[in-house]
Every structure is written in structure tokens, then in C-alpha cells.
N, CA, C and O of each residue as an XYZ file, in Angstrom:
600
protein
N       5.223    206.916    143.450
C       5.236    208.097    142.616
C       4.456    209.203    143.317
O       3.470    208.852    143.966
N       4.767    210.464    143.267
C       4.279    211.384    144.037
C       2.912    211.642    143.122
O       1.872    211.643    143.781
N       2.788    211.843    141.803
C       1.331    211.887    141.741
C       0.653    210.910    140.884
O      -0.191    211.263    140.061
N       1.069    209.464    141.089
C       0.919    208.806    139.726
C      -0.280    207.852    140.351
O      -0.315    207.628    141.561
N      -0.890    207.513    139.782
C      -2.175    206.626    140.263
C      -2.161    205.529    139.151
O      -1.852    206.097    138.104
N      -2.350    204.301    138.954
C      -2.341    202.906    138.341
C      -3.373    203.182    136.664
O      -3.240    202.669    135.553
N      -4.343    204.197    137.189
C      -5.263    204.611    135.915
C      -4.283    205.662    135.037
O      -4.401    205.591    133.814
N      -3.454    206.500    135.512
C      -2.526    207.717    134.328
C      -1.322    207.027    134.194
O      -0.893    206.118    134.905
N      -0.717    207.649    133.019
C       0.283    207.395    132.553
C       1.543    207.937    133.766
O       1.201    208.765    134.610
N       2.570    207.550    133.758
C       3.521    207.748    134.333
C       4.463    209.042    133.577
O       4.954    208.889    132.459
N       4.623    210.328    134.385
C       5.018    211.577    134.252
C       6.625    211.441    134.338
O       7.307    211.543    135.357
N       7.087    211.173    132.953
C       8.936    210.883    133.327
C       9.426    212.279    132.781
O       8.934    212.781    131.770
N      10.167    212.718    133.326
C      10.884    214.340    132.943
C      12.397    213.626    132.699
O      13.050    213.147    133.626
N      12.869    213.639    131.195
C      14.055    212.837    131.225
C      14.840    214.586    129.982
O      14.442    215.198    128.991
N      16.286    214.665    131.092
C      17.003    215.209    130.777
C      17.911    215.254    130.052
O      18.989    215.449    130.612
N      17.934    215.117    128.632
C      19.371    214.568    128.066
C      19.634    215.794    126.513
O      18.937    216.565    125.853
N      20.797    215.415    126.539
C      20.879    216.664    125.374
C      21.059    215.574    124.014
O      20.606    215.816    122.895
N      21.556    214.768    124.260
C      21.949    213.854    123.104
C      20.417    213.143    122.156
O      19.888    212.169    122.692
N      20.049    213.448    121.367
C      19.351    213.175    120.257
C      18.587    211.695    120.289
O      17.459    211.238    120.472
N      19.981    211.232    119.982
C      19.866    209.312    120.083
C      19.191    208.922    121.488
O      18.050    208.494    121.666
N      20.265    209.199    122.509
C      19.782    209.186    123.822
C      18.470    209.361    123.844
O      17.712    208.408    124.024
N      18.061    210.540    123.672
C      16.713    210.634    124.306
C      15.354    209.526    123.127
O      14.196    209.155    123.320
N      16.299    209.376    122.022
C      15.144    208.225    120.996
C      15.147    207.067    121.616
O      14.068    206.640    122.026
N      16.491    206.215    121.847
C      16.298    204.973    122.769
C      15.472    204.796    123.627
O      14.639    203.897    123.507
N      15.513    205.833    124.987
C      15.591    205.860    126.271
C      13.721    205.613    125.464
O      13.043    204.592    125.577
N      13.362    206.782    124.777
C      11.458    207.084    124.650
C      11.147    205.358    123.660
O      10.057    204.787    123.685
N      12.234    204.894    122.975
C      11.672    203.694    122.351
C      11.564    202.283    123.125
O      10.742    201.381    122.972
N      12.881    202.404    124.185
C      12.827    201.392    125.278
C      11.655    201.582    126.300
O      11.386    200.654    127.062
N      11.035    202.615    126.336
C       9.840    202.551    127.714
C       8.751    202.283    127.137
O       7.716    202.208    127.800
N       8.765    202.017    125.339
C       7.413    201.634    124.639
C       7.331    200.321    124.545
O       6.368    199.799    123.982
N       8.379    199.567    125.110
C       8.300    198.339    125.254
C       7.809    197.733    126.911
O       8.015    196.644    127.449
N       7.269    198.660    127.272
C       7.236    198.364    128.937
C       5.401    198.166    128.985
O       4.610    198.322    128.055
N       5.205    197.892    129.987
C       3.703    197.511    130.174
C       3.000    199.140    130.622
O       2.022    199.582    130.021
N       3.626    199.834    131.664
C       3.398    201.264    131.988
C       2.932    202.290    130.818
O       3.214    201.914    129.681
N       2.306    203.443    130.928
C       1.890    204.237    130.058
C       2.859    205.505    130.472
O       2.692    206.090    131.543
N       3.689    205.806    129.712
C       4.483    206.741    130.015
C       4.280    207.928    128.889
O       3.867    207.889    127.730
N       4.825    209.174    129.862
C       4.054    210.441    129.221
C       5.645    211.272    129.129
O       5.767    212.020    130.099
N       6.680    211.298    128.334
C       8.117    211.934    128.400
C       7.620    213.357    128.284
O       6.590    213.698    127.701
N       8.570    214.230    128.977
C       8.418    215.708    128.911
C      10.412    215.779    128.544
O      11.329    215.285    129.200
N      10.442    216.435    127.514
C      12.098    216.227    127.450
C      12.488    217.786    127.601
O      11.882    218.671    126.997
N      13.376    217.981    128.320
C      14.530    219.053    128.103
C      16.060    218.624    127.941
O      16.574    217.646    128.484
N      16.843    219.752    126.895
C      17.144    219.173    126.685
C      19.204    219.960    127.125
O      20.309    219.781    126.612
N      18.756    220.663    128.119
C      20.287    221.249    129.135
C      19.633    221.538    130.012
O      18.408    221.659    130.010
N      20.677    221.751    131.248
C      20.157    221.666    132.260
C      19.634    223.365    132.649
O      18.857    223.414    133.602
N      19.866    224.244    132.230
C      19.078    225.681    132.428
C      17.524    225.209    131.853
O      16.710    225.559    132.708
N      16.876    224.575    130.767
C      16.076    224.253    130.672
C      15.210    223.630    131.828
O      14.154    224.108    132.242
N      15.955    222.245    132.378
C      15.413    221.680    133.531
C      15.401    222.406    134.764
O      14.819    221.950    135.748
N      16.080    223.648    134.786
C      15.261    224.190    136.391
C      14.313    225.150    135.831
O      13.339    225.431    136.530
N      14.407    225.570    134.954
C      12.798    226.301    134.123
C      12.003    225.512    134.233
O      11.039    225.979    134.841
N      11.836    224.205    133.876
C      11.049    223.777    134.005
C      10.249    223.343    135.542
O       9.068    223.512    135.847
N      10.958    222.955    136.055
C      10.848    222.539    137.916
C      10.067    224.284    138.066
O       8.860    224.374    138.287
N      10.678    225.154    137.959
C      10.423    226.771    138.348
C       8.791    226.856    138.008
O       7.996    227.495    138.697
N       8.433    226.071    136.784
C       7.188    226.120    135.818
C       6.551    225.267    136.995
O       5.763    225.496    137.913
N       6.985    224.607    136.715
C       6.411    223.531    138.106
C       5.952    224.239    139.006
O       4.774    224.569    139.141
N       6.786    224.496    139.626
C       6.294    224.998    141.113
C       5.360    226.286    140.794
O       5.301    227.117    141.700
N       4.934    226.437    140.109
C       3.883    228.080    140.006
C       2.635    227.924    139.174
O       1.614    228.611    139.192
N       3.041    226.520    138.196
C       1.289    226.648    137.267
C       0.320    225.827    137.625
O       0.567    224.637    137.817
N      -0.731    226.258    137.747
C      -1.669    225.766    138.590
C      -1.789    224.190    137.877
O      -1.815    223.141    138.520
N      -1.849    224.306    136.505
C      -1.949    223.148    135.192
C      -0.534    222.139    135.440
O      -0.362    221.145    134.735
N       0.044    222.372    136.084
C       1.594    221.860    135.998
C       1.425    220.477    136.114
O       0.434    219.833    136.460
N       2.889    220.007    135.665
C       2.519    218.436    135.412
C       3.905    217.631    136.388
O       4.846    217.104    135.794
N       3.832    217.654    137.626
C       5.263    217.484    138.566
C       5.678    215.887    137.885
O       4.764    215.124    137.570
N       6.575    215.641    137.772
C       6.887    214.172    137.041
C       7.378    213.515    138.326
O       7.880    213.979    139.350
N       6.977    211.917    137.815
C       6.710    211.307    138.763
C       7.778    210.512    139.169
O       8.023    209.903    140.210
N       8.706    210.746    137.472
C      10.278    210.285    137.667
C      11.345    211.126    137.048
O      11.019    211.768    136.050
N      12.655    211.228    137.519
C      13.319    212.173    136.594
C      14.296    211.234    136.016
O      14.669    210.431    136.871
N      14.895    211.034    134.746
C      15.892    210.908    134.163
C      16.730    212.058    134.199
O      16.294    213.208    134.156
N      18.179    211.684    134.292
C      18.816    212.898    134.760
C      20.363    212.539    134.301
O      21.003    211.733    134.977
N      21.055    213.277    132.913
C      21.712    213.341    132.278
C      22.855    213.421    133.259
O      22.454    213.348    134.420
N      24.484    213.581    133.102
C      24.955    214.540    133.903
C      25.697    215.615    133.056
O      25.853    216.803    133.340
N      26.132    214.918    131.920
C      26.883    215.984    130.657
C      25.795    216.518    129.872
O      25.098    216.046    128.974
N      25.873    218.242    130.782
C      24.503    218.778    130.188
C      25.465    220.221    129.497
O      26.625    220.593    129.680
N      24.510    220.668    128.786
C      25.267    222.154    128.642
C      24.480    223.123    129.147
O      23.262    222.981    129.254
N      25.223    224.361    129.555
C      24.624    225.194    130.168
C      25.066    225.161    131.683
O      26.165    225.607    132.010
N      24.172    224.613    132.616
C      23.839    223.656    133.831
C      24.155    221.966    133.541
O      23.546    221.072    132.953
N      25.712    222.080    134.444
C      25.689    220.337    134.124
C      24.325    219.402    134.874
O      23.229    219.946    135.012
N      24.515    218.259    135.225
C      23.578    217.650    136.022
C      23.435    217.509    137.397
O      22.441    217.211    138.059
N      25.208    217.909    137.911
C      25.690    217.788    139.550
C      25.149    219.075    140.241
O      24.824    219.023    141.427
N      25.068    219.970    139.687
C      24.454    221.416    139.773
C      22.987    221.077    140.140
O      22.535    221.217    141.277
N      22.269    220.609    139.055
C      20.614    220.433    139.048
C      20.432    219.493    140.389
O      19.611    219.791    141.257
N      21.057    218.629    140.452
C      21.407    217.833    141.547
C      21.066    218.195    142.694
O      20.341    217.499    143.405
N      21.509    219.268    143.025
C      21.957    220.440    144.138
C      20.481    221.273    144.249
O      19.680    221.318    145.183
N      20.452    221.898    142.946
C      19.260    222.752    142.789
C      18.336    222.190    143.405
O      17.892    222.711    144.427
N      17.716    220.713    142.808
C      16.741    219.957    143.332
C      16.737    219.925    145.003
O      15.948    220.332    145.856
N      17.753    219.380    145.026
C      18.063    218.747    146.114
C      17.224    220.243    147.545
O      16.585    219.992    148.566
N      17.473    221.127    147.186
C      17.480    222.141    147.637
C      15.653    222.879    147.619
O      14.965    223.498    148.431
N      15.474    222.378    146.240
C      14.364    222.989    146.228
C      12.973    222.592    145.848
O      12.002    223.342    145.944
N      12.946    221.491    145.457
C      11.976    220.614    145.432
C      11.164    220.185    146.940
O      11.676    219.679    147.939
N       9.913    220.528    146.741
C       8.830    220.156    147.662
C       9.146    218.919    148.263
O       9.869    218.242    147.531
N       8.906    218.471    149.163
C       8.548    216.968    149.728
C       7.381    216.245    149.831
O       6.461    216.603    150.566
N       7.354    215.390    149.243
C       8.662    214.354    148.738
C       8.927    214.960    147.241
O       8.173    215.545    146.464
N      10.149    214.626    147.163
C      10.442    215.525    145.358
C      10.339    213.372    144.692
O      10.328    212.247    145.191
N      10.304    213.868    143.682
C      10.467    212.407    142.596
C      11.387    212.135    142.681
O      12.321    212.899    142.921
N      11.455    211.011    142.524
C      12.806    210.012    142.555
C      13.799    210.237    141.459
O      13.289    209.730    140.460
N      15.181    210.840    141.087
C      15.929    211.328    140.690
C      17.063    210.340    140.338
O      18.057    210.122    141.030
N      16.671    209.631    138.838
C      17.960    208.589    138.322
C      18.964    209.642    137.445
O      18.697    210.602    136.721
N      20.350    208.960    137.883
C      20.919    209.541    136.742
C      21.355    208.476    136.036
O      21.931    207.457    136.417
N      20.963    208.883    134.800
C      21.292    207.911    133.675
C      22.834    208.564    132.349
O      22.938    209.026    131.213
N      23.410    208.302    133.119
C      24.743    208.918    132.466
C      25.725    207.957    132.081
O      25.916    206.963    132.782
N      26.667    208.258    130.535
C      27.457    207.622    130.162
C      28.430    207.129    130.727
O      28.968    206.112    130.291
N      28.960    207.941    132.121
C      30.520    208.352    132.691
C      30.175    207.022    133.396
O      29.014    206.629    133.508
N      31.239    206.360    133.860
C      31.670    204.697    135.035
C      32.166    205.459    135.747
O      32.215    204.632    136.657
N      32.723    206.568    136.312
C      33.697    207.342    137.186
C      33.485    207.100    138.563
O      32.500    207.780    138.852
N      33.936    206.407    139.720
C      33.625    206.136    140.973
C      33.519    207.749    141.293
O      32.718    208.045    142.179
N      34.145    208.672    140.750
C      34.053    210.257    141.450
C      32.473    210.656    140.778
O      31.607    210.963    141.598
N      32.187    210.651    139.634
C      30.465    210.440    139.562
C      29.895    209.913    140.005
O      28.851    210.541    140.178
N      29.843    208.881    140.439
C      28.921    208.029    141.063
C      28.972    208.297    142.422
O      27.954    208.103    143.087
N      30.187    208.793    143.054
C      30.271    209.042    144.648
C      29.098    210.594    145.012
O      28.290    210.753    145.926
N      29.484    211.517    143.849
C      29.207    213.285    143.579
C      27.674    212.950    143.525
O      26.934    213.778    144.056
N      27.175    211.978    143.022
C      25.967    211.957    142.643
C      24.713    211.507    143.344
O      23.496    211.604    143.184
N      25.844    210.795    144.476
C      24.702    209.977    145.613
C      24.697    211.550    146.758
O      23.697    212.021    147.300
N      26.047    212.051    146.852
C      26.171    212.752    147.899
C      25.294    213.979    147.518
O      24.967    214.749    148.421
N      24.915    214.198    146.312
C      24.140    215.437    145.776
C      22.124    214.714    146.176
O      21.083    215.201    146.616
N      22.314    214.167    145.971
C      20.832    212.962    146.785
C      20.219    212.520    145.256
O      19.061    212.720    144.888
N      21.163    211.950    144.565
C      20.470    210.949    143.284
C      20.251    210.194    144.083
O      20.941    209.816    145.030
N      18.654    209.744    143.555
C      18.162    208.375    144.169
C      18.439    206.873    143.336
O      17.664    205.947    143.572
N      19.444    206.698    142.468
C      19.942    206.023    141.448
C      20.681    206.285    140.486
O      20.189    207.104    139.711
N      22.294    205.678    140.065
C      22.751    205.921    139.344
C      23.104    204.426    138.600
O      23.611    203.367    138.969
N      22.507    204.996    137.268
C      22.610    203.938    136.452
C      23.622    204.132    135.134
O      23.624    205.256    134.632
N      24.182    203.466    134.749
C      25.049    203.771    133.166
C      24.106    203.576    132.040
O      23.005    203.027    132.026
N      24.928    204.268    130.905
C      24.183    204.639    130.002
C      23.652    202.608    129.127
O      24.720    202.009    129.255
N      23.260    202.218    128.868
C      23.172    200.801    127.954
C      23.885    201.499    126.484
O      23.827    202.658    126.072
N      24.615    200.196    125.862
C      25.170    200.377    124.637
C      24.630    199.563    123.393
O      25.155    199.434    122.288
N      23.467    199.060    123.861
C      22.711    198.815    122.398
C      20.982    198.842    122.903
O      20.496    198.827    124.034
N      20.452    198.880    121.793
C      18.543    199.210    122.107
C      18.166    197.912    123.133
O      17.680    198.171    124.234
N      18.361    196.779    122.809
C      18.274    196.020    123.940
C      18.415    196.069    125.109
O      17.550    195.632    125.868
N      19.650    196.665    125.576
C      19.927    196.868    126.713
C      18.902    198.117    127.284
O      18.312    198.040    128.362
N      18.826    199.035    126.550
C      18.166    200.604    127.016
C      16.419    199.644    127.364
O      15.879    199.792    128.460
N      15.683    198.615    126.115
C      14.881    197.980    126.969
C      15.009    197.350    128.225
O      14.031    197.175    128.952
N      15.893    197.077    128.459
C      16.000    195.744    129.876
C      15.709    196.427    130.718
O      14.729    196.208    131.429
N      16.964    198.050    130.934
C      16.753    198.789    131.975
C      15.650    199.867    132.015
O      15.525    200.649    132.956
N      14.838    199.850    130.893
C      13.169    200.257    131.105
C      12.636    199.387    131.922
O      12.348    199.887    133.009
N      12.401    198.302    131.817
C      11.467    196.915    132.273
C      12.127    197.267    133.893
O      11.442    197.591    134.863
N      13.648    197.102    133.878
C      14.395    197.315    135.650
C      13.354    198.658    136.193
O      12.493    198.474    137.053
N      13.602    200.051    135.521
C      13.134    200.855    135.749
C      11.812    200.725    136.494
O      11.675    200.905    137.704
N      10.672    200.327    135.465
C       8.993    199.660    135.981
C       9.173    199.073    136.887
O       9.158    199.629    137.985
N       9.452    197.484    136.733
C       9.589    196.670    138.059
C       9.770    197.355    139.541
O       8.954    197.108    140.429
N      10.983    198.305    139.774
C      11.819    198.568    140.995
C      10.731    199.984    141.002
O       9.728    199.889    141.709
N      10.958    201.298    140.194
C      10.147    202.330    140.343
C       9.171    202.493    140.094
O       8.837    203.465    140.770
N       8.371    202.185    139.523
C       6.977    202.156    139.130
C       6.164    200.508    140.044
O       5.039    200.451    140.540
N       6.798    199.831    140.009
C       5.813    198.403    140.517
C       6.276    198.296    142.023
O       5.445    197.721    142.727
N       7.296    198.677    142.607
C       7.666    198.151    143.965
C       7.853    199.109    144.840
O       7.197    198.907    145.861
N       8.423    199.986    144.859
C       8.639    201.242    145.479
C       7.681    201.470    146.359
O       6.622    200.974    145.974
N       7.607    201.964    147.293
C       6.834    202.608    148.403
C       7.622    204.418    148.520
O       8.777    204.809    148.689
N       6.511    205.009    148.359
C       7.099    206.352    148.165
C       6.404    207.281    148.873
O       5.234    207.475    148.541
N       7.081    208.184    150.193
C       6.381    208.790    151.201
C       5.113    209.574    150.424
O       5.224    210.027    149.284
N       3.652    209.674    151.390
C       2.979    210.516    151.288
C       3.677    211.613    151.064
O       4.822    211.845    151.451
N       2.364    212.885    149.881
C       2.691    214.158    149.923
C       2.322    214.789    151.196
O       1.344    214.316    151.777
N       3.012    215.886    151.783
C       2.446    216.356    152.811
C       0.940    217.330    152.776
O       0.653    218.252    152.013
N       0.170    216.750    153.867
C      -1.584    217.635    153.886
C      -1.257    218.899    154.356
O      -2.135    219.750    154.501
């Protein structure tokens, strides 16, 4: 994690417009051992305001993971994709998209835009836990994630 240390909570910036979505996704990571801190927006013109906020307040809070919708309004997610991709500091956070669509043309659009994971949406609360716990384990517990640059 680019600024996460074992003592703070884990900084997740999760993008979704859908209601439910974003209740699961925040009720499945309360089942996880991690201390997680959600910052939600909730289209994607929101989420580069926010990154923009990012990059300029001294107080800013860079998240340490992104959840990343792709059916956004406004700014879809393949766009933000791009944006990021483009403009985020190095190392930027690790960038899942957690989207409903199975589409091999999403999933192809999404690696080539530099998602660092594309995962499908889970279809019951159980499942949205499992792939919290996947989430911790692989991003939060195992990962090796380049130094920020001095």
C-alpha cells in the first residue's frame, strides 16, 4: 500500500453509483480482520475531483486501494482508467475493478487501460465477504508494492 502502515486503517476509495453495491461491498470488509476507512464517490466526475483533491491538500487522504465501478454516470470507469493511468503519482494504488459486466471486451479494455485487477461483481452477501477476505489476503497481506519515490 502506498501509505498504509499495519498500525492505520486501510484507505479504500471505492467507486460505485449503485446504493446496494456500495452497502455490501462496506458490510463485506467488516467482516475482514483489516481496519478499513471507505471514502465513497459515487460517478466517475466525482472520482477525478476527488484524485484532483488529492493531489493539492496538504490534509489529503491518497487511498491505499481503489474499487473501481465501470458503469458510472457522468465519467464511465474506462475513462477514469485512462485519467489515472495518466495522472497519478508513482506508484499510484492498486486499481480493482469491481464490475457487474463478464464481457471478455471489458476485461481486455480494462487491463489495457492498467487495472491492476478485474474482478466480477458477487451475487449474494456471502460471496461480496469471500472476495473481501481474497481482497486482504492478496492486497493488503501479500503484495509487495514499489517504494514512493524520495
Amino acid at each position: 500500500m502506498p501509505s498504509h502502515t499495519p498500525t492505520e486503517p486501510v484507505d479504500i476509495l471505492l467507486v460505485e453509483d449503485n446504493p446496494g453495491d456500495v452497502r455490501l461491498t462496506q458490510e463485506a470488509f467488516k467482516s475482514i480482520d483489516s481496519e478499513i476507512e471507505f471514502h465513497i464517490v459515487t460517478d466517475g466526475k466525482a472520482a477525478t475531483r476527488y484524485f484532483d483533491v488529492c493531489g493539492t491538500d496538504t490534509e489529503r487522504i491518497d487511498p491505499d486501494l481503489v474499487l473501481l465501478d465501470l458503469n458510472l454516470p457522468r465519467i464511465d470507469g474506462f475513462k477514469i482508467l485512462e485519467i489515472l493511468k495518466d495522472e497519478l503519482d508513482y506508484p499510484p494504488p492498486p486499481i480493482l475493478v469491481l464490475s457487474s459486466s463478464e464481457t471478455e471486451e471489458d476485461i481486455v479494455e480494462s487491463y489495457e487501460r492498467a487495472a491492476n485487477a478485474y474482478l466480477t461483481k458477487p451475487d449474494t452477501p456471502d460471496e461480496f465477504d469471500t472476495l473481501a477476505r481474497a481482497i486482504e489476503d492478496f492486497w493488503f497481506d501479500s503484495v509487495r508494492h514499489p517504494p514512493a519515490p524520495s
